[in-house]
Structure formats: structure tokens, C-alpha cells
C-alpha positions in Angstrom: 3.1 12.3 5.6 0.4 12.1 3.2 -1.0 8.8 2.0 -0.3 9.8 -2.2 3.4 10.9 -0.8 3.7 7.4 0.8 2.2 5.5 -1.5 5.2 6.9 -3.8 7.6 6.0 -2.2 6.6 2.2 -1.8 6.6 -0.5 -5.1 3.8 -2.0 -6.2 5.0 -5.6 -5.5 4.7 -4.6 -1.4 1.8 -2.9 -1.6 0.0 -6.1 -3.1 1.8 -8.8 -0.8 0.3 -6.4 2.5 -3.1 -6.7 0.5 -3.0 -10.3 0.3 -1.4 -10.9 4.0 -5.0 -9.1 5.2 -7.3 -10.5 2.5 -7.9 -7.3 0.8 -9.4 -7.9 -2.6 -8.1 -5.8 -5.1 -10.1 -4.6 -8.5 -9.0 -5.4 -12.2 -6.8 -2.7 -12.4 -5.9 -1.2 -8.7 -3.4 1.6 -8.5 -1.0 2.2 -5.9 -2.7 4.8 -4.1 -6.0 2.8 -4.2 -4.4 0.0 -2.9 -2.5 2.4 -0.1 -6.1 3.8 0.9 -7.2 0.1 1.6 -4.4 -0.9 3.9 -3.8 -0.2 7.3 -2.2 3.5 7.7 0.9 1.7 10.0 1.6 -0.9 8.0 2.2 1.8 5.1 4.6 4.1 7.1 6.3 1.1 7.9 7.3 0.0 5.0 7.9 3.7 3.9 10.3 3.8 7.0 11.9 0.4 5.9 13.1 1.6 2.6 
């Protein structure tokens, strides 16, 4: 699966607690797909698989 299909599928709210749990500083305005490039591929499809 692609990362823009994943990145879909996941909320916001997720995608910015993983950020935060690896110290990933985010821009003014990030998007979920920029934020989806910036974590770790496996924690991604994980927490696609989880929903």
C-alpha cells in the first residue's frame, strides 16, 4: 500500500501523537501525508492495520 493511501485511512490525531512519541517536529501547518512521509513506514501500516 502506498504511503497517500495509508495516510488516508489514518486521523490526524494518530498521526501527530506517533510524531511526538519520536520527537518529530512538525511545520506550522503539516498535512497528513507530510506528516506520514516523516514517520517510520511500520509504525504507519500499523496503525492502518489497527483500524
Amino acid at each position: 500500500m502506498d504511503v497517500e493511501e495509508m495516510a488516508k485511512k489514518v486521523t490526524m490525531k494518530d498521526l501527530k501523537q506517533i510524531a511526538k512519541n519520536h520527537d518529530i517536529v512538525l511545520g506550522k501547518c503539516p498535512t497528513k501525508l507530510k506528516i506520514a512521509k516523516l514517520i517510520p513506514e511500520e509504525e504507519l501500516e500499523a496503525l492502518v492495520n489497527k483500524k
